[in-house]
C-alpha positions in Angstrom: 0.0 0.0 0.0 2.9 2.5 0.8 4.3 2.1 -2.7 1.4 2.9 -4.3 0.8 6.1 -2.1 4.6 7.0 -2.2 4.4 7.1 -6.0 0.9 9.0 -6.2 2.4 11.3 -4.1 5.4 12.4 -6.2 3.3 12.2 -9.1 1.2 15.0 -7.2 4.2 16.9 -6.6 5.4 16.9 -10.0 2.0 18.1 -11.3 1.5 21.3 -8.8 4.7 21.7 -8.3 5.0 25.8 -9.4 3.8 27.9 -6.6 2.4 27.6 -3.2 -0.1 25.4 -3.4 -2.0 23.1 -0.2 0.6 19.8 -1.8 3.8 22.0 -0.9 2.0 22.9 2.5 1.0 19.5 3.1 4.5 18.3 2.6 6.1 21.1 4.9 3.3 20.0 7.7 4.0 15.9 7.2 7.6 16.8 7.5 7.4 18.4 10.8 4.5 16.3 12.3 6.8 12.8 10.9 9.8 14.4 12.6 7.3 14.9 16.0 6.5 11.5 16.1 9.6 10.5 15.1 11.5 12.0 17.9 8.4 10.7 20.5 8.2 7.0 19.1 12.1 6.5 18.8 13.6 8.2 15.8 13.2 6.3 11.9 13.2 7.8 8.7 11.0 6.0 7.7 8.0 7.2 10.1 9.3 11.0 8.5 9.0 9.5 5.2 5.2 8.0 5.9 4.1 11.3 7.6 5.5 13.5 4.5 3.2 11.1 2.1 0.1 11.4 4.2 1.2 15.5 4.6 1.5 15.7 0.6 -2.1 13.8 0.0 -4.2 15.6 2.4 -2.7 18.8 0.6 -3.8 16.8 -2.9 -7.1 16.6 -1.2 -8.4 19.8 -0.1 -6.2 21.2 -3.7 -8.5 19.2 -6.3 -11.2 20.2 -4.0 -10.3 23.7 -4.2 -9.9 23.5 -8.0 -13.6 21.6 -7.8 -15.1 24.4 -6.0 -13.4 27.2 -8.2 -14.6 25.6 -11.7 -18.3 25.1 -9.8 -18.4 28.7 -9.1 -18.0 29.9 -12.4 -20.8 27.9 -14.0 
């Protein structure tokens, strides 16, 4: 399951990757809660890595819903 998000979520990151957008937000926020819980569960990588995939498809989220909401508001 984790290879499947990992690689959804640098595909996200290569498609909204000019700008601030909620993706590059949501990867700043998983990279700062994954180091949290990191440094509170005993410190892996890979528990950084998981948080920064879960940071980068929430920000995926609430960006397609955004672009969702703008295209509904100009019908």
């Amino acid at each position: 399951m984790w290879p499947a998000l990992t690689i959804l979520a640098v595909l996200s990151l290569a498609i909204f990757w000019r700008g601030p957008n909620a993706v590059g937000g949501g990867m700043t926020l998983g990279f700062i809660g994954g180091l949290i819980t990191a440094f509170v569960k005993g410190f892996a990588w890979v528990i950084v890595g998981k948080g920064v995939i879960i940071g980068i498809l929430t920000g995926l989220f609430f960006e397609l819903v955004f672009i969702a909401t703008k295209r509904r508001n100009r019908r």
